[in-house]
MARZAVEX-881730 format. One line per field, with one value per residue (C-alpha): residue number from 1; residue in three letters; x, y, z. Coordinates in steps of 0.05 Angstrom, whole numbers, plus 5000, padded with zeros to 4 digits. Layout:
% residues N
zaba	c(NUM,...)
seba	c(ALA,...)
east	c(X,...)
north	c(Y,...)
up	c(Z,...)
% end
This chain:
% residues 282
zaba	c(1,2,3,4,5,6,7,8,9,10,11,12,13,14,15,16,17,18,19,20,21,22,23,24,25,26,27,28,29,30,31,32,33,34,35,36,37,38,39,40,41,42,43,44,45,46,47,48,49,50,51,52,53,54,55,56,57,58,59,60,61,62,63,64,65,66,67,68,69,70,71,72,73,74,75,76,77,78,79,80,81,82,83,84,85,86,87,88,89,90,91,92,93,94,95,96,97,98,99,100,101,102,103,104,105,106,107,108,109,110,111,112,113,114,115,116,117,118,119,120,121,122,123,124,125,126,127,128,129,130,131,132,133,134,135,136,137,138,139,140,141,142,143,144,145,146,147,148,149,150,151,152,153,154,155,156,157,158,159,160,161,162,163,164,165,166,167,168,169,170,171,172,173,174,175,176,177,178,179,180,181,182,183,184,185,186,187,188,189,190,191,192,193,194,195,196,197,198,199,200,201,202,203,204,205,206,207,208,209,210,211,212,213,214,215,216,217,218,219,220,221,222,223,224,225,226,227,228,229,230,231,232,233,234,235,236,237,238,239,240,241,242,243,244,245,246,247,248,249,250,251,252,253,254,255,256,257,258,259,260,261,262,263,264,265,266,267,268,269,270,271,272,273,274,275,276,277,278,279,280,281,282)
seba	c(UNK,UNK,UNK,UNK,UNK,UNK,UNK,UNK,UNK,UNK,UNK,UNK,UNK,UNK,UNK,UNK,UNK,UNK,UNK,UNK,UNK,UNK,UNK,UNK,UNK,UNK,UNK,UNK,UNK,UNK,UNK,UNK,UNK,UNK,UNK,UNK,UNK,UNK,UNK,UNK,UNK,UNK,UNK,UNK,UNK,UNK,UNK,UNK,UNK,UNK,UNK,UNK,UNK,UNK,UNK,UNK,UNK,UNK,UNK,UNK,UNK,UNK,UNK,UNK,UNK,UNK,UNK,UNK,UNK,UNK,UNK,UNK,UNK,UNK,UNK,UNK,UNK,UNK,UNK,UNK,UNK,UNK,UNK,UNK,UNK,UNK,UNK,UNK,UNK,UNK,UNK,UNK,UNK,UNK,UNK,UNK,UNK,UNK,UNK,UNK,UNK,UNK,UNK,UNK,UNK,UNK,UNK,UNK,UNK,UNK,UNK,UNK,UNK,UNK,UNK,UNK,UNK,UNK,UNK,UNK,UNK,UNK,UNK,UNK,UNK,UNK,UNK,UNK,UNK,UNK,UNK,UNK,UNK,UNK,UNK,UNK,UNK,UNK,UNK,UNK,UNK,UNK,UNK,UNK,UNK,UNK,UNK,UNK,UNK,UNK,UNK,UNK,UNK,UNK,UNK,UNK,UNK,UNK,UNK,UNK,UNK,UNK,UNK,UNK,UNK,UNK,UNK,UNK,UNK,UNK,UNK,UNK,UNK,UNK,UNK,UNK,UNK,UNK,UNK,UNK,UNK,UNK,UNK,UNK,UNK,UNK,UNK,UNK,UNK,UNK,UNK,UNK,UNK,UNK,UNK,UNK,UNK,UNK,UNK,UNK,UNK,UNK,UNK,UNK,UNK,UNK,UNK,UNK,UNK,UNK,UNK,UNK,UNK,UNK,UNK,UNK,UNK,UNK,UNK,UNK,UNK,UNK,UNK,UNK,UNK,UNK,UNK,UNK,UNK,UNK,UNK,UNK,UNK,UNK,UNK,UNK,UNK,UNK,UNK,UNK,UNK,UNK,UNK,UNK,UNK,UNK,UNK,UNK,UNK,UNK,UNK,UNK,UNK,UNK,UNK,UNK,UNK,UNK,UNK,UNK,UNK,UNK,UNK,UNK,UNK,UNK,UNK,UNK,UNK,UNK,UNK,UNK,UNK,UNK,UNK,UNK,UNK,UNK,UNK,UNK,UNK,UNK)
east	c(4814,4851,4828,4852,4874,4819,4878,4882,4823,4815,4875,4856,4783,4825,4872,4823,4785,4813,4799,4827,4850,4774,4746,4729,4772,4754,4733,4767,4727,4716,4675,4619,4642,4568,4583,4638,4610,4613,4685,4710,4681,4728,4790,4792,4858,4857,4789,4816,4879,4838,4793,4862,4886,4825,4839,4794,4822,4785,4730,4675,4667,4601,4615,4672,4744,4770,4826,4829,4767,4805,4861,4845,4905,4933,4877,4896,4964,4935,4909,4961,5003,4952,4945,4871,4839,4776,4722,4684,4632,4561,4520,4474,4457,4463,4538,4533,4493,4522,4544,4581,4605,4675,4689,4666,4695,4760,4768,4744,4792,4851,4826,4828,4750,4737,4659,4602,4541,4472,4461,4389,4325,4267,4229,4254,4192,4150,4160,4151,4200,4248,4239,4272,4325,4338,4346,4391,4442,4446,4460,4519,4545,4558,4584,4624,4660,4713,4742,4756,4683,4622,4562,4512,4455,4444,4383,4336,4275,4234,4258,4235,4169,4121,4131,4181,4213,4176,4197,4232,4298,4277,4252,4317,4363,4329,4327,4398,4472,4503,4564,4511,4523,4464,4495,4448,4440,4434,4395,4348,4339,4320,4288,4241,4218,4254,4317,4381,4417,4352,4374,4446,4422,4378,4429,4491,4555,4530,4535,4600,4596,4549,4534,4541,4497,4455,4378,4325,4253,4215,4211,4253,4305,4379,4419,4433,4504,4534,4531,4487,4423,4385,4418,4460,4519,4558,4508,4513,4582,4584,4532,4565,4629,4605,4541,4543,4622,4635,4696,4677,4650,4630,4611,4560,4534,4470,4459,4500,4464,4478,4516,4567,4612,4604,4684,4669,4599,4637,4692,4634,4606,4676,4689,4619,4640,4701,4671,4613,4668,4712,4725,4673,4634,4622)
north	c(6848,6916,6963,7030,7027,7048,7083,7131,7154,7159,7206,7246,7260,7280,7321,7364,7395,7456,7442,7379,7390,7398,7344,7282,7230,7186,7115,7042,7008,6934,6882,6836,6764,6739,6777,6709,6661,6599,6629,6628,6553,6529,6576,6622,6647,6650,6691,6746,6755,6768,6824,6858,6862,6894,6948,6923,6944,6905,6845,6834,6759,6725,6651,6629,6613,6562,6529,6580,6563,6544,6591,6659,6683,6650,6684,6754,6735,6723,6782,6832,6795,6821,6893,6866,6886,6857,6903,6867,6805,6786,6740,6720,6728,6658,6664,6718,6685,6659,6594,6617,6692,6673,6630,6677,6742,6700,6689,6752,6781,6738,6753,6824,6842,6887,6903,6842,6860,6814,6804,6797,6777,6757,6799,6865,6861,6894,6953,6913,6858,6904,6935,6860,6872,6940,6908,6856,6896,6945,6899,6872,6939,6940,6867,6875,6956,6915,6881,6933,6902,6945,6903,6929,6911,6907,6921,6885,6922,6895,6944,6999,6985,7035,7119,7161,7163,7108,7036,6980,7023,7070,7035,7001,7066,7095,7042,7022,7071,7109,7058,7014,7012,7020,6983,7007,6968,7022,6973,6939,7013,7039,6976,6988,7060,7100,7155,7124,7198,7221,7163,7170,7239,7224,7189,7225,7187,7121,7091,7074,7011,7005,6962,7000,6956,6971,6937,6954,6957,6909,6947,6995,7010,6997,6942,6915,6942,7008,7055,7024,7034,7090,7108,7177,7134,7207,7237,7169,7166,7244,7231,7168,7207,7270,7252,7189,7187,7126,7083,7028,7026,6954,6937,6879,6844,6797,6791,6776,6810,6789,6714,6756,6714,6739,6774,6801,6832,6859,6893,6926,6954,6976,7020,7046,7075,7089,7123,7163,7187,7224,7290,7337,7282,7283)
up	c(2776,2804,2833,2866,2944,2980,3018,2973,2955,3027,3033,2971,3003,3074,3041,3003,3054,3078,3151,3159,3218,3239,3209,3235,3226,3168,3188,3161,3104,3122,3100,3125,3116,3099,3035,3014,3068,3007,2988,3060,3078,3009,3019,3088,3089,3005,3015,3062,3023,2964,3002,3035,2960,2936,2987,3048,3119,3167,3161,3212,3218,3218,3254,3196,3226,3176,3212,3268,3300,3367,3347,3358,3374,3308,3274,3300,3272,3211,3201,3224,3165,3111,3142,3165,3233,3265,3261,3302,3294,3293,3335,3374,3446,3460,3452,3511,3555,3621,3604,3547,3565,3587,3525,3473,3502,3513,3445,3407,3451,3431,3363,3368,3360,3407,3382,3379,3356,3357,3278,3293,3334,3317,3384,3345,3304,3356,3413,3468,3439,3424,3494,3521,3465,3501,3562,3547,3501,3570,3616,3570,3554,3624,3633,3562,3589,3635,3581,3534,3495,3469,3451,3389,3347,3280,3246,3189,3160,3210,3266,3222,3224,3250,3250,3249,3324,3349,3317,3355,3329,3367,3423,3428,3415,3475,3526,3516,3536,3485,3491,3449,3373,3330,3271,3215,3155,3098,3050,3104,3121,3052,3038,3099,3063,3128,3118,3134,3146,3190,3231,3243,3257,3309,3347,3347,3361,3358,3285,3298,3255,3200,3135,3072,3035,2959,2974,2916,2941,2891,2822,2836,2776,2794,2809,2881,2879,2907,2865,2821,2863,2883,2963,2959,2987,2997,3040,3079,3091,3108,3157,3185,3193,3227,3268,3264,3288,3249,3272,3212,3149,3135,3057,3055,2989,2996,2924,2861,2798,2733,2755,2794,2844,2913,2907,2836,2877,2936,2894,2840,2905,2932,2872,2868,2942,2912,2857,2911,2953,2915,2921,2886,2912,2982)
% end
């Protein structure tokens, strides 16, 4: 399987606008290691090679170190030998709490990872729960700023819930700092019936991760790849990049149509990006 550096489709989309000097600056295309979670437990290092040659920049990791789990710094190492970076890593908030601060800051920032964001909570089903969300994700935007660290929070469709401007989302968007990432999840977004661009909109500067993922609401045509599914993945990105002032954008793959493997998934969904973002496109 070959497919075009995302490099350069990235540099053809720069180089056509006539104000590039203007324009944002385009953000790194990584990937959400859920997407190969069985792949990684069988072959880690054999796993991210594969996504660097497919044209990934970055990976966010989701609790999968192979043989680096007490090696961080080996893993950084790692991944500066396949052109990789860390864009950052999901968990919980047990691995922030006090007992266990020190030791997971240590070694995300050994590893390079300079963004963690809480992959999800079960409280951020209502207002008021997401209210305590709020709370905690500011105090450890504070406790994280020292260390070079940002803390964020990723989203299901259950933060969505409610009207327009006042779901948990926005409950937690407004009682948290601006240093906070709102890591939107496009699918759990779309999947939830709400606008994913009204969104980034609404809170400018702070999508600065987010998972480019293809969800189908049940019997909705399409296939649950990029591309292949209903989301305007242009108007996304554009928004992402502008408003948004995306740093990362991180490809995730839940499902495997047709007996796809998980890579074969990822990589149909990196060229339907591909494909979106081309110029004439965006």
């Amino acid at each position: 399987m070959r497919i075009a550096p995302f490099k350069t489709v990235l540099l053809a989309l720069f180089m056509s606008s006539t104000v590039a000097q203007a324009a944002p600056p385009v953000p790194r295309i990584g990937v959400q290691l859920w997407s190969v979670k069985d792949d990684l437990k069988q072959d880690f290092e054999g796993t991210l090679t594969r996504l660097a040659g497919i044209g990934f920049q970055g990976v966010e990791f989701a609790g999968e170190f192979g043989r680096y789990a007490k090696d961080p710094a080996g893993l950084r190492a790692f991944l500066e030998q396949h052109k990789l970076q860390c864009a950052g890593a999901h968990l919980d908030f047990a691995a922030l709490s006090d007992a266990r601060f020190a030791a997971t800051t240590a070694f995300y920032r050994s590893a390079g990872c300079r963004n963690l964001v809480i992959a999800w909570d079960k409280r951020g089903a209502s207002n008021d729960g997401a209210a305590a969300i709020a709370r905690e994700l500011a105090a450890l935007s504070v406790r994280l700023a020292p260390l070079g660290m940002r803390i964020g929070y990723h989203n299901h469709a259950q933060e969505m819930n409610g009207p327009n401007g006042h779901t948990p989302w926005d409950t937690i968007a407004a009682g948290t700092p601006t240093s906070t990432i709102l890591q939107q999840d496009i699918g759990w977004t779309t999947f939830a019936g709400k606008d994913p661009v009204a969104l980034i909109r609404r809170y400018p500067g702070r999508t600065l991760t987010s998972h480019f993922k293809a969800k189908l609401e049940k019997g909705s045509a399409g296939k649950p790849i990029i591309g292949q599914d209903r989301t305007d993945w242009a108007a996304v990105y554009q928004a992402a990049r502008g408003e948004g002032g995306a740093e990362w954008i991180l490809l995730e793959q839940e499902e495997y149509p047709d007996g796809m493997a998980p890579m074969e998934a990822v990589a149909a969904s990196l060229r339907g990006l591909q494909s979106a973002l081309r110029p004439g496109n965006t």
